[in-house]
C-alpha positions as CSV (number, residue, x, y, z in Angstrom):
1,X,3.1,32.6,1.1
2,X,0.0,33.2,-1.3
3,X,-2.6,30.3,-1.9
4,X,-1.1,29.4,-4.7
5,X,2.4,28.8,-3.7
6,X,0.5,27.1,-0.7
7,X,-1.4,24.7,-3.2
8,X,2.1,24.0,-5.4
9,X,3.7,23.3,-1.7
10,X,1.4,20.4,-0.9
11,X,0.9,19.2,-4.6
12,X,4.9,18.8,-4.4
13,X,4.7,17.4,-1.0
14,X,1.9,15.0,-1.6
15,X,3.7,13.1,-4.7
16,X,7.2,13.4,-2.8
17,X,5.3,11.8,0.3
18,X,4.0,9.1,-2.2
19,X,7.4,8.7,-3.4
20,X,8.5,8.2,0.6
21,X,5.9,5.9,1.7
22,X,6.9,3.5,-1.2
23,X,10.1,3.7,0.4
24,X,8.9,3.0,3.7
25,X,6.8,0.1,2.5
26,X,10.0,-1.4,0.6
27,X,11.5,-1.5,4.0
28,X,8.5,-2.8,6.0
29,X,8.4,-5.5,3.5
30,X,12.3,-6.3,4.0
31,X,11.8,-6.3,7.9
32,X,9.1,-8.6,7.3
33,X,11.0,-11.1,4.8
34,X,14.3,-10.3,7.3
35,X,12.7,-12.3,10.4
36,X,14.1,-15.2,8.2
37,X,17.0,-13.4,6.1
38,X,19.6,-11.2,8.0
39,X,20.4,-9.6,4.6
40,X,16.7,-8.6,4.3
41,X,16.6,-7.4,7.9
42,X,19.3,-5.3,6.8
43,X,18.2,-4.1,3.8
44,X,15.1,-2.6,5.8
45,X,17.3,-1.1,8.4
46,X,19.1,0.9,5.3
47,X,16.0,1.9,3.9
48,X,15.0,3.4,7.3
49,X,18.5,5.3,7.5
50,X,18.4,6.6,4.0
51,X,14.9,7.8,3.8
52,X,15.7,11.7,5.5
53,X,18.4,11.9,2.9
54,X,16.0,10.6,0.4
55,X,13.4,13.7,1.7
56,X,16.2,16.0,1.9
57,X,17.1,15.5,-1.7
58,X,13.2,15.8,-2.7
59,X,13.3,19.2,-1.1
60,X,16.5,20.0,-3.1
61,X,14.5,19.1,-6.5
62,X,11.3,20.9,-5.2
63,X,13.8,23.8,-4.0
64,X,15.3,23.7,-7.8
65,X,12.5,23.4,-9.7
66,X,9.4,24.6,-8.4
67,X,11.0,27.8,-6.2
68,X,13.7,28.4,-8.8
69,X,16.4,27.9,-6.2
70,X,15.5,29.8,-3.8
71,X,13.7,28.6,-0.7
72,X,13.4,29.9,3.2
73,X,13.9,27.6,6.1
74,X,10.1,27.9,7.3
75,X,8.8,26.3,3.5
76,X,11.5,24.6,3.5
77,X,10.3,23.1,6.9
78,X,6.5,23.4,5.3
79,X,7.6,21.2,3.1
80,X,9.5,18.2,4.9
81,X,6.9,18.0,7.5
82,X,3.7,17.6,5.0
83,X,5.9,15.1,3.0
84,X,6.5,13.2,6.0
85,X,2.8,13.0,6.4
86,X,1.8,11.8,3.5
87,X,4.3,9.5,3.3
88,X,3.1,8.4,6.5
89,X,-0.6,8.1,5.6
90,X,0.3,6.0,2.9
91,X,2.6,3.8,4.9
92,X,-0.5,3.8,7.8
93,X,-2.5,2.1,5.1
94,X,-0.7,-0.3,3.9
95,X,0.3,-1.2,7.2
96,X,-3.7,-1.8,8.0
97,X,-3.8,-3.5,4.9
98,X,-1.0,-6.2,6.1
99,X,-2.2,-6.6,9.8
100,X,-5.6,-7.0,8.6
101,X,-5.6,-9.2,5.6
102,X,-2.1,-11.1,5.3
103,X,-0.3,-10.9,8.1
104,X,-2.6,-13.8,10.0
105,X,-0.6,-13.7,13.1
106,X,2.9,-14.3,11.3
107,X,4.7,-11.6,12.8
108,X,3.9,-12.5,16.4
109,X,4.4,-15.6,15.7
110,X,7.8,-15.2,14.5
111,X,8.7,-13.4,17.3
112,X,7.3,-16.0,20.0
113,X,9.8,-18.1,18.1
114,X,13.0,-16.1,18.4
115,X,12.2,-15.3,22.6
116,X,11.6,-19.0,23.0
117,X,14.7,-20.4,21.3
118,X,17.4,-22.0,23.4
119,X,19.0,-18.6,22.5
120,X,16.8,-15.8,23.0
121,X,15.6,-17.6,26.0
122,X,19.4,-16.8,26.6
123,X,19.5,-13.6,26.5
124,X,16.6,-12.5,27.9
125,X,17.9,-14.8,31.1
126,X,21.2,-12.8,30.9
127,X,19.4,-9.2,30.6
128,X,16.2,-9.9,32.8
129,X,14.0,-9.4,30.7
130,X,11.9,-13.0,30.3
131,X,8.6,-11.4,32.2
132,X,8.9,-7.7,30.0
133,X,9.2,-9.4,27.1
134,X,5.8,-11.9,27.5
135,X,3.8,-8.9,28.8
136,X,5.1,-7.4,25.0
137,X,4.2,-10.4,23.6
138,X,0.7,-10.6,25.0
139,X,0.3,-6.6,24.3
140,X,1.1,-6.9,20.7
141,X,-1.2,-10.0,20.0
142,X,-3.9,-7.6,22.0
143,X,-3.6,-5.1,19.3
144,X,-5.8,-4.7,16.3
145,X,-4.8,-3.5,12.5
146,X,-5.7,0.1,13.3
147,X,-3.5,0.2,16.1
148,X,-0.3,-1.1,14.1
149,X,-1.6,2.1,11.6
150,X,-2.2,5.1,13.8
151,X,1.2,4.1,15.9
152,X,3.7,4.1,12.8
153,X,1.7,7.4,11.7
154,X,2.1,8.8,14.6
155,X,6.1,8.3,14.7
156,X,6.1,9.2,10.9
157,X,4.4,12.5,11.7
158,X,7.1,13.2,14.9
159,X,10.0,11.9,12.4
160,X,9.0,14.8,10.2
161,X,8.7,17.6,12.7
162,X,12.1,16.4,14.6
163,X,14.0,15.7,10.6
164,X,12.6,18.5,9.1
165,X,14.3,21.0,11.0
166,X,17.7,20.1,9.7
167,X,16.6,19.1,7.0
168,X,15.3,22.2,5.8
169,X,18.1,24.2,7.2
170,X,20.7,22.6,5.1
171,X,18.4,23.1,1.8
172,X,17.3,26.6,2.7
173,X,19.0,29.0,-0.2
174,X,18.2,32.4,-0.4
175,X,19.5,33.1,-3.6
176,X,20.0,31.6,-6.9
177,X,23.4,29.6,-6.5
């Protein structure tokens, strides 16, 4: 790969990875809204599923159009893993951005709520689970913005290495079709 084609690679990748995040931030913002509307909670769990498809078909358009159909599995794979960074950058720092300035302790809060209603108390009773899930509780109120970040980057980044390699395998094309 020259410098060039390496430059057009992450020029593609960056705007396709800006293109993810906004996916990703669509669906953190349903999960959000869905700790008090199952259809929202649902919505975000969609988004989630749909977003290697949505990468997949990114690749097929950079594939297309930038490599004139024709694309090996190791660009291809290039490709999917720098998108999945970006996109994950840009979902790190929005993320930040909620923790740190509007969140205000809403999420814990909410989820105090569900473990101490007469159901959750329920279930975790059932499962065993009552002392796990206050030692979660107390390590997630423990956690600052950053961490949130750097921990959703971190699985964006491993989602990207483990996707792209099927990913990239079903859009490889070594000749015009």
């Amino acid at each position: 790969m020259t410098s060039e084609e390496y430059i057009q690679l992450k020029a593609f990748a960056r705007q396709d990875g800006a293109l993810l995040s906004l996916l990703w931030i669509g669906s953190l913002i349903c999960y959000i809204q869905g700790l008090t509307s199952p259809m929202m909670g649902l919505l975000a769990v969609m988004l989630i599923v749909v977003s290697p498809f949505f990468a997949a078909n990114r690749l097929r358009h950079f594939r297309n159009y930038a490599r004139e159909g024709i694309i090996s599995f190791g660009r291809g794979y290039a490709y999917t893993v720098l998108t999945f960074f970006y996109g994950g950058l840009l979902l790190a720092a929005a993320i930040y951005v909620y923790f740190a300035f509007i969140d205000g302790g809403y999420l814990l809060a909410k989820f105090t709520e569900m473990m101490h209603s007469e159901e959750g108390r329920r279930a975790l009773q059932l499962y065993g689970m009552t002392e796990q899930m206050n030692e979660g509780l107390k390590q997630l109120g423990s956690m600052r913005p950053i961490d949130y970040a750097l921990n959703m980057l971190t699985i964006n980044i491993m989602m990207g290495f483990f996707l792209g390699i099927p990913i990239a395998a079903v859009m490889k094309a070594n000749s015009k079709s």
